[in-house]
C-alpha positions in Angstrom: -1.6 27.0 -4.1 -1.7 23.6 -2.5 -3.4 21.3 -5.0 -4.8 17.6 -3.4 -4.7 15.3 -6.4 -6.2 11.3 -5.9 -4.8 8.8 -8.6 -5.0 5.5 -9.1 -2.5 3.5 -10.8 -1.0 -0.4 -11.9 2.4 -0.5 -10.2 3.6 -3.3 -11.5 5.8 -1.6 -14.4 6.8 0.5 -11.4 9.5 0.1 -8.9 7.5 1.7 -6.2 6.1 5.4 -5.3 9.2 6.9 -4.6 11.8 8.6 -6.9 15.3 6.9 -7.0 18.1 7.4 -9.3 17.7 5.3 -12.5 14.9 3.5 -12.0 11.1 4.2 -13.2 8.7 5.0 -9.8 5.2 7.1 -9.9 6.6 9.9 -8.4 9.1 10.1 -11.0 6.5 10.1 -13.7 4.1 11.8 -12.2 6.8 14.8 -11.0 8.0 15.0 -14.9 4.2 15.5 -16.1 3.9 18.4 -13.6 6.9 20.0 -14.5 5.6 19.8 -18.0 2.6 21.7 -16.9 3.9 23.9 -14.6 7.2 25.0 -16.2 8.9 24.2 -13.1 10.3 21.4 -10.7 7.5 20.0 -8.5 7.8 18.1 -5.2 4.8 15.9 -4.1 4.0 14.3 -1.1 2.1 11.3 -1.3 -0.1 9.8 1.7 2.6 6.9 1.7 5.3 4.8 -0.4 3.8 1.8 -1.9 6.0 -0.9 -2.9 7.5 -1.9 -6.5 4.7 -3.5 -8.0 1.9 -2.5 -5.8 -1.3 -1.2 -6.9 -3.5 1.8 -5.3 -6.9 2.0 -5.9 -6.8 5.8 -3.7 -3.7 7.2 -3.6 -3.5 10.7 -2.0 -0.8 13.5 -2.8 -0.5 17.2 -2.3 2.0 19.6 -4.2 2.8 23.2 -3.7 2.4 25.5 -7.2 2.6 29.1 -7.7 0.2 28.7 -11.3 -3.4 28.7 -10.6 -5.6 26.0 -12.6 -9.0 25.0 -12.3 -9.5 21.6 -11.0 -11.0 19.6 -13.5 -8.6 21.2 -16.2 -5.3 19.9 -14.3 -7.2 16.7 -14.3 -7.5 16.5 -18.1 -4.0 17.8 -18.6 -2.4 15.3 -16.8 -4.2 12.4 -17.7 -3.3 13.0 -21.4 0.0 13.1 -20.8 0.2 10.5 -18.2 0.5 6.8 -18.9 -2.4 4.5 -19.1 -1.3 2.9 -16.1 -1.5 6.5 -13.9 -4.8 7.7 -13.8 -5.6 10.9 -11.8 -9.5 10.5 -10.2 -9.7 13.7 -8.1 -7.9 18.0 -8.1 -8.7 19.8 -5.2 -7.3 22.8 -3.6 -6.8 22.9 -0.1 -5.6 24.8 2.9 -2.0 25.6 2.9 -1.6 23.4 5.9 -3.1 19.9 4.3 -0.2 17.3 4.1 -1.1 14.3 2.1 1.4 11.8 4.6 0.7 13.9 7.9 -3.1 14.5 7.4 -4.1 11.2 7.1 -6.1 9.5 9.9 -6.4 6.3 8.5 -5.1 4.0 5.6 -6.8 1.0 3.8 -5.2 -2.2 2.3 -6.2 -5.1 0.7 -3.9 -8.4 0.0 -5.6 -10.5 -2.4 -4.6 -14.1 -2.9 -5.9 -17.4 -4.1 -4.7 -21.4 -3.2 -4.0 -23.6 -6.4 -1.2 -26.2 -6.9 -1.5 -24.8 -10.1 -0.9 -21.0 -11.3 -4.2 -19.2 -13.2 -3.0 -16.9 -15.3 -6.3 -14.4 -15.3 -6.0 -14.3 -11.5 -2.1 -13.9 -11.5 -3.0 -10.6 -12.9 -4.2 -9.1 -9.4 -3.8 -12.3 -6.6 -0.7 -13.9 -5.4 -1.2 -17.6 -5.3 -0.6 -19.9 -2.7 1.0 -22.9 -3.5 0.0 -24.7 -0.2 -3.3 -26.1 2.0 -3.9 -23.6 4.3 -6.3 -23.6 7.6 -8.5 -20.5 6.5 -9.9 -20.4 10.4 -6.8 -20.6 12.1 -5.8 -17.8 9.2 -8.2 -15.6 10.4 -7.8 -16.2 14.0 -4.8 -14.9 14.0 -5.0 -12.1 11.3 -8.1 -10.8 13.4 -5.7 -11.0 16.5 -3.5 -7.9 15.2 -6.4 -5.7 15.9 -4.9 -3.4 18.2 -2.0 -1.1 19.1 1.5 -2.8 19.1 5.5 -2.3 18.2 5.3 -3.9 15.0 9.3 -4.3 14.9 8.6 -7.9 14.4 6.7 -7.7 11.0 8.4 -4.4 9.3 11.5 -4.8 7.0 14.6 -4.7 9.1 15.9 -1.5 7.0 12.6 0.6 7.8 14.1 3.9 8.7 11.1 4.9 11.2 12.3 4.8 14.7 9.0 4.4 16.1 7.0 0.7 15.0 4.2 1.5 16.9 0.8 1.1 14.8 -2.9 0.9 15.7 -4.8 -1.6 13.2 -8.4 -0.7 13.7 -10.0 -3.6 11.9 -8.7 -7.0 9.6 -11.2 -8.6 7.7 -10.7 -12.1 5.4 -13.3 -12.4 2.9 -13.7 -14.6 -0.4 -15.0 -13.9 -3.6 -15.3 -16.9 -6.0 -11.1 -18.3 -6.0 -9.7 -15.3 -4.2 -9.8 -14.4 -0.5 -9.3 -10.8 0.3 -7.5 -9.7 3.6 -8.5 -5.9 4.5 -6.3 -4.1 6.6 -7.4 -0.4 8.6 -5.2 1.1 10.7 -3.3 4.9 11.6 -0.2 3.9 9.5 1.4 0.8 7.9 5.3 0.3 8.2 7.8 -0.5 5.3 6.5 -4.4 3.7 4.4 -4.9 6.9 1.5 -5.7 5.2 3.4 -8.2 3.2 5.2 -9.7 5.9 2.1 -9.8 8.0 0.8 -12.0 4.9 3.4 -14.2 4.5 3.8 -14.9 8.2 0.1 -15.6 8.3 0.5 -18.6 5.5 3.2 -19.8 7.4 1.1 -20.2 10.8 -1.9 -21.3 9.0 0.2 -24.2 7.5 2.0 -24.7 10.1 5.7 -24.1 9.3 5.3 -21.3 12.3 4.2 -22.5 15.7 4.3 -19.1 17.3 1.2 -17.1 17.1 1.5 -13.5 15.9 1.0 -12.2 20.2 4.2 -14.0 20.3 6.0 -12.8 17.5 4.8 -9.4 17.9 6.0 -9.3 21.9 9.6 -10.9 21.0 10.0 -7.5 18.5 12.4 -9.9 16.2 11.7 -9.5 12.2 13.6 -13.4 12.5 11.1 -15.0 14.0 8.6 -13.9 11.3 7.7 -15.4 7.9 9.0 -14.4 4.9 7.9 -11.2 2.8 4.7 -12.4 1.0 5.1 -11.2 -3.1 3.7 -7.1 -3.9 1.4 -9.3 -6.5 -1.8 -8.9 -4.7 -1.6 -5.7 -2.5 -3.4 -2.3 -2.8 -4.1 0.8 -1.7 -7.5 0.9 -1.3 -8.5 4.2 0.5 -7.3 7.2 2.5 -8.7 8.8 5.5 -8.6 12.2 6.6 -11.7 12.5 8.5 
């Protein structure tokens, strides 16, 4: 049986989705749990890898298991095993053929951040702070510019291990609430940190340490002529599209 689970979960105790030796990721915990359950190993596949520290809202993941439970049992199970930080929303079963990376049509994130000389510890919790003025227009100008298809080569980590950087981002919104500005990203896939490069390239232009715009950076296809990698603090998954 192919069971779909959707979790949500705090990854800041976390160093990331994906397993690696010695060191405490979702998939690692998540894996052990089913094994518990399922008296077997258990390889997932997750809709992507999310960064140490970063938080999903709607993460999606499919596994492959010979036992047959009914949905909202393997729910319960696992969340009263699981730590309070894992949460799983949603069992399904689906077709044989669903792939929680491959299926996908669309991914949603969210970077949320606020501007103070001066930390606040309640929003530290869930919004990287800026330490700087920034010009919120010229911030959105150019985060709205990104809508499109381009090689993102520029704004991915230099060790991403995808060949191709190409990327559609459907739609980039900047909201604020209160404090804290939000900056929603849809697109067909995200690259390794590009969210959190895009970010921290974007604070760089909009105070103007960067001259370049991101058309530029993106067409020179150089990850030096970006900004720095804003912090994980801030980013989640908020939702994944099959549809």
């Amino acid at each position: 049986m192919n069971y779909l689970l959707t979790l949500g979960y705090d990854g800041k105790n976390y160093c990331g989705w994906q397993i690696q030796p010695k060191l405490k990721t979702i998939q690692g915990v998540l894996e052990e749990k089913l094994k518990e359950i399922f008296k077997t190993e258990i390889k997932t596949f997750a809709s992507g890898r999310t960064d140490t520290g970063v938080c999903a809202l709607k993460q999606t993941v499919n596994f492959y298991a010979d036992k047959k439970f009914k949905e909202y049992s393997l729910q319960g199970y696992l969340n009263t095993i699981l730590p309070d930080d894992i949460r799983i929303l949603k069992v399904e079963v689906v077709d044989d053929s669903f792939n929680a990376r491959f299926s996908a049509k669309q991914k949603t994130y969210a970077y949320n951040f606020y501007i103070s000389r001066v930390n606040k510890p309640y929003l530290d919790k869930f919004a990287t702070r800026v330490g700087y003025d920034l010009n919120i227009e010229t911030l959105q100008k150019e985060l709205t510019s990104l809508i499109g298809t381009y090689d993102f080569t520029s704004l991915s980590s230099t060790d991403t291990q995808t060949e191709n950087k190409v990327r559609t981002i459907y739609d980039v919104k900047l909201t604020k609430n209160g404090d804290v500005y939000t900056a929603t990203f849809t697109g067909n896939g995200f690259l390794k940190n590009m969210i959190r490069i895009i970010m921290g390239t974007a604070f760089d232009i909009a105070r103007g340490k960067i001259k370049k715009s991101f058309y530029e950076i993106i067409n020179l296809k150089d990850r030096k002529v970006a900004g720095k990698t804003a912090s994980a603090i801030g980013l989640v998954l908020i939702d994944v599209n099959y549809c």
